[in-house]
C-alpha positions in Angstrom: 0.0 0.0 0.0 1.3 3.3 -1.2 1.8 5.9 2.2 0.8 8.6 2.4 -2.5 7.2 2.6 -5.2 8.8 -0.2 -8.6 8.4 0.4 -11.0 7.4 -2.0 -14.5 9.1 -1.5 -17.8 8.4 -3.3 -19.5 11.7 -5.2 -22.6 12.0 -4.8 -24.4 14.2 -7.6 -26.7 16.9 -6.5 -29.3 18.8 -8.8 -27.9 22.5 -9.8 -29.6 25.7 -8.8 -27.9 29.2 -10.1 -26.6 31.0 -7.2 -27.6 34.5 -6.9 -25.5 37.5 -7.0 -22.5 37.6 -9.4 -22.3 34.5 -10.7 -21.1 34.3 -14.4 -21.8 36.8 -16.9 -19.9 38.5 -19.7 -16.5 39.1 -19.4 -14.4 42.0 -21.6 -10.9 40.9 -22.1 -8.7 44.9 -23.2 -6.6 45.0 -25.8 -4.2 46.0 -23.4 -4.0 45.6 -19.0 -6.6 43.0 -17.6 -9.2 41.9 -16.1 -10.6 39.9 -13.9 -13.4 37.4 -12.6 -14.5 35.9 -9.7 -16.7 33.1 -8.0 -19.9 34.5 -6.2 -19.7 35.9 -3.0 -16.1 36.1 -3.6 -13.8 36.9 -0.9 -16.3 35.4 0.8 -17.3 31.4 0.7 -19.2 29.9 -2.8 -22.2 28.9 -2.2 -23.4 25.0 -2.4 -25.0 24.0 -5.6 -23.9 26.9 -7.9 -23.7 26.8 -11.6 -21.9 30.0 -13.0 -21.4 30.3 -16.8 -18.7 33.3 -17.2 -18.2 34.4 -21.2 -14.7 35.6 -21.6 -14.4 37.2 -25.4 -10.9 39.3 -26.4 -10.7 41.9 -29.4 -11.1 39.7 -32.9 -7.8 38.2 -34.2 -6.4 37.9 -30.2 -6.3 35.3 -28.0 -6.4 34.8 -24.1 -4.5 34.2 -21.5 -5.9 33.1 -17.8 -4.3 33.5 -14.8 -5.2 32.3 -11.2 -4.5 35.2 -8.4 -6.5 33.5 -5.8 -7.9 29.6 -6.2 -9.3 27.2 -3.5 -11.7 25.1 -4.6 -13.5 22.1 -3.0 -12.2 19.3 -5.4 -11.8 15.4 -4.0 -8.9 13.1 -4.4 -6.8 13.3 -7.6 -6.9 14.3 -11.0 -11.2 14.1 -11.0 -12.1 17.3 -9.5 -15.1 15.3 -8.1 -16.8 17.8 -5.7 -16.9 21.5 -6.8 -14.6 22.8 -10.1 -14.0 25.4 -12.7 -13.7 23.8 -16.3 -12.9 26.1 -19.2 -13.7 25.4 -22.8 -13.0 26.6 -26.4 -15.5 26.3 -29.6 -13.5 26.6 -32.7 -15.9 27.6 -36.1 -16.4 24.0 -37.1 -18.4 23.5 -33.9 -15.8 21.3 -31.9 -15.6 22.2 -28.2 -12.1 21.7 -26.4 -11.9 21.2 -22.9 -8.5 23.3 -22.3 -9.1 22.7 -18.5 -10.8 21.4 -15.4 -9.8 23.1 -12.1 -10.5 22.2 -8.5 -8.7 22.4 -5.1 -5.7 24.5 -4.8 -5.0 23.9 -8.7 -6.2 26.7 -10.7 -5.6 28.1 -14.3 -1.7 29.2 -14.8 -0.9 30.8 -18.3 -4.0 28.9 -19.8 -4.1 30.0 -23.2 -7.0 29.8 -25.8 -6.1 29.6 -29.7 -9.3 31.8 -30.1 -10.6 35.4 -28.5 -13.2 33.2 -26.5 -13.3 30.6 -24.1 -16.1 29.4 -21.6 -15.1 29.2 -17.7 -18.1 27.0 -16.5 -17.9 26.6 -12.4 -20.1 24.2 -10.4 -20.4 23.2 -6.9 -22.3 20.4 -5.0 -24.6 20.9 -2.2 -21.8 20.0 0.7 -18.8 21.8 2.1 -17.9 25.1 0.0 -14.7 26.9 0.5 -13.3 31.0 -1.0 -13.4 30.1 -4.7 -11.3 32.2 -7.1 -10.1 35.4 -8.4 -8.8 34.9 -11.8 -7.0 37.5 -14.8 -7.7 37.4 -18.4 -5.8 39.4 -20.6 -4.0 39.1 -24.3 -1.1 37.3 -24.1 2.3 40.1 -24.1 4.8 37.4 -23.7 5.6 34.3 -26.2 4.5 30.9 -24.6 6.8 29.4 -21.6 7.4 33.1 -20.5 5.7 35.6 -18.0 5.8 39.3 -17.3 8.3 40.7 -14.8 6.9 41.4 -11.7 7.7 45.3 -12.0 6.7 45.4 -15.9 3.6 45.0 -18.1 6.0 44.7 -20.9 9.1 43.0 -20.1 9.1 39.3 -20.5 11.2 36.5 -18.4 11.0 32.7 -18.6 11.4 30.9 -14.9 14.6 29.9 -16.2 16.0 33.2 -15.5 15.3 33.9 -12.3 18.0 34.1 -10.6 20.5 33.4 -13.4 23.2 35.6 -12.8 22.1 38.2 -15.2 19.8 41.2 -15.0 16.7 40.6 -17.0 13.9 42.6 -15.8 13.8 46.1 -14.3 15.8 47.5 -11.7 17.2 43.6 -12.0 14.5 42.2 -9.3 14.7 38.6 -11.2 18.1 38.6 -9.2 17.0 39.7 -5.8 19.2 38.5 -3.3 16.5 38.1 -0.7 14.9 35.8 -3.1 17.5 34.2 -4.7 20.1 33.5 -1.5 22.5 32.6 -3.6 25.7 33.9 -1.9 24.2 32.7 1.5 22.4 29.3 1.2 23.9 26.1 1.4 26.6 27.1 3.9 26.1 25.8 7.5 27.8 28.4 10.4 28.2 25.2 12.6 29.7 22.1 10.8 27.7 19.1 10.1 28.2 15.8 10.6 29.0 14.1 6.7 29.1 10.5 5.6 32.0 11.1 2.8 33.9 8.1 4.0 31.1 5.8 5.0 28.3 4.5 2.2 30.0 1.6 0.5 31.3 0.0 4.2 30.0 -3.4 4.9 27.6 -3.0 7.4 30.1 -6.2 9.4 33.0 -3.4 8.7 30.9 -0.6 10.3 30.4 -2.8 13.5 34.4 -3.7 13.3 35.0 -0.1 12.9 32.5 1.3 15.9 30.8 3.5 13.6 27.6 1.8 13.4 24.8 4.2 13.8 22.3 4.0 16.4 19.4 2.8 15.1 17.1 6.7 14.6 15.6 8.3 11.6 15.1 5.1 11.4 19.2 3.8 11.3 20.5 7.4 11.8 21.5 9.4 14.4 21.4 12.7 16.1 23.0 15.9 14.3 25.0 17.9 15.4 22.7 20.5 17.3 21.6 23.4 14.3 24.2 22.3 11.7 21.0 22.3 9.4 20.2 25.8 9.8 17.5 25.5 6.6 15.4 23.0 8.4 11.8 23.7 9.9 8.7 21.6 11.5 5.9 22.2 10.0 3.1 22.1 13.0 -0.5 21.2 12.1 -2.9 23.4 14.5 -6.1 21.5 13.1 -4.1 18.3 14.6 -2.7 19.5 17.5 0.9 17.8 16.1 4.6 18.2 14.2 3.1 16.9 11.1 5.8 17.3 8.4 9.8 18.9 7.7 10.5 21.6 5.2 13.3 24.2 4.6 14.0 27.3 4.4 14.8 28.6 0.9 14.3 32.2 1.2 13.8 34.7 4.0 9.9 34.2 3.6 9.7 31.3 1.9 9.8 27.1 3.5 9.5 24.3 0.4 7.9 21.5 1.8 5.9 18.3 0.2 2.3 18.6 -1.7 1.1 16.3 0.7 2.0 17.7 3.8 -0.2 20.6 2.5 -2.8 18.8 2.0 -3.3 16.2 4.6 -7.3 15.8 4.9 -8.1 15.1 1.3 -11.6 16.4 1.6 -10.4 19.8 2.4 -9.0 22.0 1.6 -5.6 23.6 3.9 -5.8 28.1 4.9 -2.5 29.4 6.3 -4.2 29.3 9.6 -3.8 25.8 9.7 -0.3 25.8 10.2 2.4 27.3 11.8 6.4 26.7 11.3 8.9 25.9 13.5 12.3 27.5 12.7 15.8 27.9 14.7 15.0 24.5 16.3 17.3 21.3 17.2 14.8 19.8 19.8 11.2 20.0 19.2 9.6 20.8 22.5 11.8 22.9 24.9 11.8 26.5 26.0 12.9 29.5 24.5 15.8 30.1 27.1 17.1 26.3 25.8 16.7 27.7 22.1 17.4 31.1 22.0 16.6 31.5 18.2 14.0 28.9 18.0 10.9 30.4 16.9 7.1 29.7 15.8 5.8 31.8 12.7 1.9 32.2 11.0 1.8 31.8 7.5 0.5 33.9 5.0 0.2 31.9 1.6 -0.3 28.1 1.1 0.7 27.1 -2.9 0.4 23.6 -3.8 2.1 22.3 -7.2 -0.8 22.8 -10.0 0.2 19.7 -11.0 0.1 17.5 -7.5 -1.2 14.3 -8.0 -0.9 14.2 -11.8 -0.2 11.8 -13.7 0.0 9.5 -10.1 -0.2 9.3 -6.5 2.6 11.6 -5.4 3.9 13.4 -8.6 4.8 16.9 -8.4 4.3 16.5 -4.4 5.8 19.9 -3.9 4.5 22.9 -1.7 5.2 27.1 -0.9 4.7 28.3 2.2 5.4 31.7 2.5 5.7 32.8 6.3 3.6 36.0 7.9 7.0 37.8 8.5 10.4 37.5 7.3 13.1 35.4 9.4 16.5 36.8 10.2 19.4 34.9 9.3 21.5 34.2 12.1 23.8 31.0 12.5 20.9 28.8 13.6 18.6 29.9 10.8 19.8 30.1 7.2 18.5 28.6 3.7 19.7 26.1 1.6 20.3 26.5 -2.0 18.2 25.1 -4.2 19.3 22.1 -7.0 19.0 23.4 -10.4 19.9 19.7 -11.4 23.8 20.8 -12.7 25.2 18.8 -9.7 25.3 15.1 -10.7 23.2 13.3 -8.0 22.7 10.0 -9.1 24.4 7.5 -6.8 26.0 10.6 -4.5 26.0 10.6 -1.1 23.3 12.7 -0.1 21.6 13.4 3.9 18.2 13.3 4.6 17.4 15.4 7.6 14.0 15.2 9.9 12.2 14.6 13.0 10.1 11.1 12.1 9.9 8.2 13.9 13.2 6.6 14.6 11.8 3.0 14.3 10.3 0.7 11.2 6.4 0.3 12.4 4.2 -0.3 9.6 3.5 1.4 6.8 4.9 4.7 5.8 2.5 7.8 6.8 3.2 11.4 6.7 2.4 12.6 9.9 4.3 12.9 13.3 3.2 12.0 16.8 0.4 14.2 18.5 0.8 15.8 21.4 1.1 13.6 23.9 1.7 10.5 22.2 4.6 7.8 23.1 6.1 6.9 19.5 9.2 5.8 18.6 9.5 9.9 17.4 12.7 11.6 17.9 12.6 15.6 20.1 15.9 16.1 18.1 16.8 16.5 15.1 18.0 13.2 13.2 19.8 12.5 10.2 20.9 9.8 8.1 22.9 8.8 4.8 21.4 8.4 1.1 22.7 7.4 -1.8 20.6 8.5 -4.5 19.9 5.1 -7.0 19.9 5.1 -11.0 16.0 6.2 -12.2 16.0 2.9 -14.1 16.5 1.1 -10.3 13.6 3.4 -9.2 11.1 2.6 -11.3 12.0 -1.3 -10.8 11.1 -1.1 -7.2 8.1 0.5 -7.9 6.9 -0.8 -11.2 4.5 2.3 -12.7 4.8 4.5 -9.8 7.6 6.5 -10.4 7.1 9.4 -12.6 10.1 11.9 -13.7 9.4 14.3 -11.0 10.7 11.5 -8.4 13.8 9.9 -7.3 14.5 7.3 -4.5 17.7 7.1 -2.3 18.6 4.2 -0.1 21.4 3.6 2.7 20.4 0.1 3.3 18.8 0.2 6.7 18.4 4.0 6.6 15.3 5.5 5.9 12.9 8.6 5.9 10.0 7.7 8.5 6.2 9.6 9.6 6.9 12.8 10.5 9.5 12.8 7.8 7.6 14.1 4.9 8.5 17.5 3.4 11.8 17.6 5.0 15.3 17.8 2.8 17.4 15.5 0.9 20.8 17.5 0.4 23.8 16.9 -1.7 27.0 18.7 -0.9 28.3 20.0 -4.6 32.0 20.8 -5.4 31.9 24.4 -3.8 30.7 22.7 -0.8 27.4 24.2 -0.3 24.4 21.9 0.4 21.9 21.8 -2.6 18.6 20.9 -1.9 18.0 18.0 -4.0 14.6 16.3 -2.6 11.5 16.5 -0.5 10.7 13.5 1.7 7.4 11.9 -0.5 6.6 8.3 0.1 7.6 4.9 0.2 6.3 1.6 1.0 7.1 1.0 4.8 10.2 2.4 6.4 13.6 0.9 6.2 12.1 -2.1 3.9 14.6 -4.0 2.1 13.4 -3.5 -1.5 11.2 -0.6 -0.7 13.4 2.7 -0.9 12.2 6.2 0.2 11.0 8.2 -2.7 11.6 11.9 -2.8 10.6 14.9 -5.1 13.0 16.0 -7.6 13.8 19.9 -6.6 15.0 21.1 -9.9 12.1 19.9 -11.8 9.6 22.4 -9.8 12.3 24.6 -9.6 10.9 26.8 -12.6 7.4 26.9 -10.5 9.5 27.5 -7.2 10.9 30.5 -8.5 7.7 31.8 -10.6 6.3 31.7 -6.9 8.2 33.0 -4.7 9.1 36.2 -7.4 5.5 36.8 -8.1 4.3 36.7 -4.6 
């Protein structure tokens, strides 16, 4: 059985009434500038059973370009949107309709483009559980496919790619903001951590010989060294009362985490009030005077991967959380740099980092202990070696599982356990700055022989990572 667990719930259709208010309508795409629509009631909750028909036409001989600002709707489990969505259309002149999309939980439009000056955005919700709905841009496409505006500029296009590049491409050169980009400071530990250049390859009867067999934690690792992985963060679940997932610190406002770990109860759907974050920490639960820097922060913005959960359970499990105030960097708080896949990883010693449980129970969930609870979880911080395996070794293990955006790493008894999920896989690259590499995902059990941990590839969100944290 795959872990995280997805549940599989039964939709149940419901007859549709229009809502009242402004729902649907015409909507006049400019030549130039936007504009926008939104879901009735909007900021406020949708309401159940809605059917909302919104027109979107552009000058003749244009096209259209939608964009989400704001998107939360009610969807299900997966790629169905079974619940509530927003499904846009095109009708081309010999009468064919194309469906160009069909939107639902945190997943909305994101450079959708038509081929014609109209599309259709249809949006529908059942008679249970409604949520904020959407605020969504149409305007004529400025910039060629693949690119976007700069944030400063209604004219000045920039593909993801460029963020952060090295070279100034937008105004005033804010694609290479160094609060955003970190890119002299990541990576770069103040206090030393502990490394395992010398020891994957050792027979594990060498190890023992040796005394360097570690004690058996993350599960098989063993404490770090107390805040050598400045970058690292608990994510705390307030609806659960728990440490529910790692993450990292990539920018001063800005922890990447996994898709899951957003989105824990499948049936709804996660506010930034559902979570805080735990940075400057080596022990989970002590007081301020043991952790002088140790600190818990709000969130302001929850952005899941458009593309989580598509094509398979677990693709493109990636997730933004952007924090209600900026951290200071100080030598227990610091980000890592990010893996723009230039560093070869395959079969490299890597670390995975995190606060799990520290013994093989069972299958492989994503969430830590609650408060309270007597598990085999660890109060400080663990790490443990990976050696990230060929993708042709991947995919054997799990035959149709694996999609592009994964990779799995095993240490032989090592693994990634609950409470695990979201945290970091990082590679040290030849400069010696960590890189972070993966996200903690899934895995069939813990420590299984045969069953390695499976993580998120950084560097193939990193184009979304960056159009994120730039544009928000």
């Amino acid at each position: 059985m795959l872990l995280p667990l997805v549940a599989f719930v039964l939709t149940v259709l419901y007859p549709v009434t229009r809502a009242q208010g402004a729902c649907g309508g015409d909507v006049v795409v400019p030549s130039h500038g936007i504009t926008t629509f939104v879901s009735p009631n909007y900021p406020g909750k949708y309401p159940n059973k809605a059917e909302c028909v919104y027109d979107i036409v552009a000058p003749a001989g244009s096209t259209i370009e939608l964009d989400s600002i704001f998107f939360m709707v009610e969807g299900g489990t997966g790629v169905t949107c079974g619940f509530d969505s927003l499904t846009v259309t095109e009708t081309f002149a010999n009468g064919s309709v194309v469906v160009l999309g069909k939107f639902c939980s945190h997943s909305g439009p994101q450079s959708l483009r038509s081929a014609t000056n109209r599309v259709v955005a249809t949006f529908r919700s059942d008679a249970s559980w409604n949520t904020f709905g959407f605020n969504i841009s149409a305007r004529v496409p400025v910039c060629e496919p693949g690119s976007r505006l700069c944030p400063n500029s209604d004219t000045v296009c920039i593909s993801p790619e460029q963020y952060c590049d090295g070279s100034e491409n937008c105004p005033d050169g804010i694609d290479e903001n160094e609060e955003k980009c970190q890119k002299d400071r990541c990576g770069r530990p103040a206090i030393t951590p502990k490394t395992y250049h010398n020891y994957i390859g050792i027979h594990p009867r060498q190890r023992l010989a040796r005394k360097t067999e570690i004690p058996f934690r993350i599960v098989a690792g063993e404490e770090s060294v107390p805040h050598s992985w400045p970058w690292q963060v608990a994510l705390l679940d307030i609806r659960q009362g728990r440490q529910s997932c790692g993450g990292s610190i990539v920018s001063n406002e800005w922890i990447l985490t996994a898709g899951h770990c957003c989105k824990a109860v499948p049936a709804a759907l996660p506010v930034p009030s559902d979570f805080k974050v735990l940075v400057g920490a080596h022990v989970l639960r002590s007081s301020s005077q043991q952790q002088p820097f140790a600190e818990v922060i709000p969130l302001s913005q929850i952005h899941i991967h458009p593309d989580y959960d598509k094509p398979l359970p677990f693709a493109n499990d990636v997730c933004l959380l952007k924090l209600a105030k900026p951290v200071i960097f100080n030598e227990h708080i610091s980000p890592a740099c990010l893996s723009d896949g230039s560093t070869k990883t395959e079969q490299a010693t890597c670390i995975v980092i995190g606060w799990g449980e520290t013994e093989p129970r069972g299958p492989f969930a994503s969430t830590g202990p609650k408060v309270g609870e007597t598990q085999a979880t660890s109060l400080n911080l663990q790490q443990a070696p990976a050696t990230i395996m060929p993708q042709e070794t991947c995919k054997a293990s799990y035959r149709g599982l694996i999609t592009a955006d994964m990779m799995c790493a095993s240490a032989g008894p090592h693994s990634s356990c609950r409470g695990d999920s979201g945290g970091p896989l990082v590679c040290e690259d030849e400069e010696g700055k960590f890189r972070l590499s993966g996200i903690v995902s899934w895995s069939k059990g813990c420590s299984r022989p045969g069953n390695p941990s499976v993580y998120a590839r950084v560097n193939y969100a990193l184009p979304w990572i960056r159009h994120i944290i730039f544009t928000n």
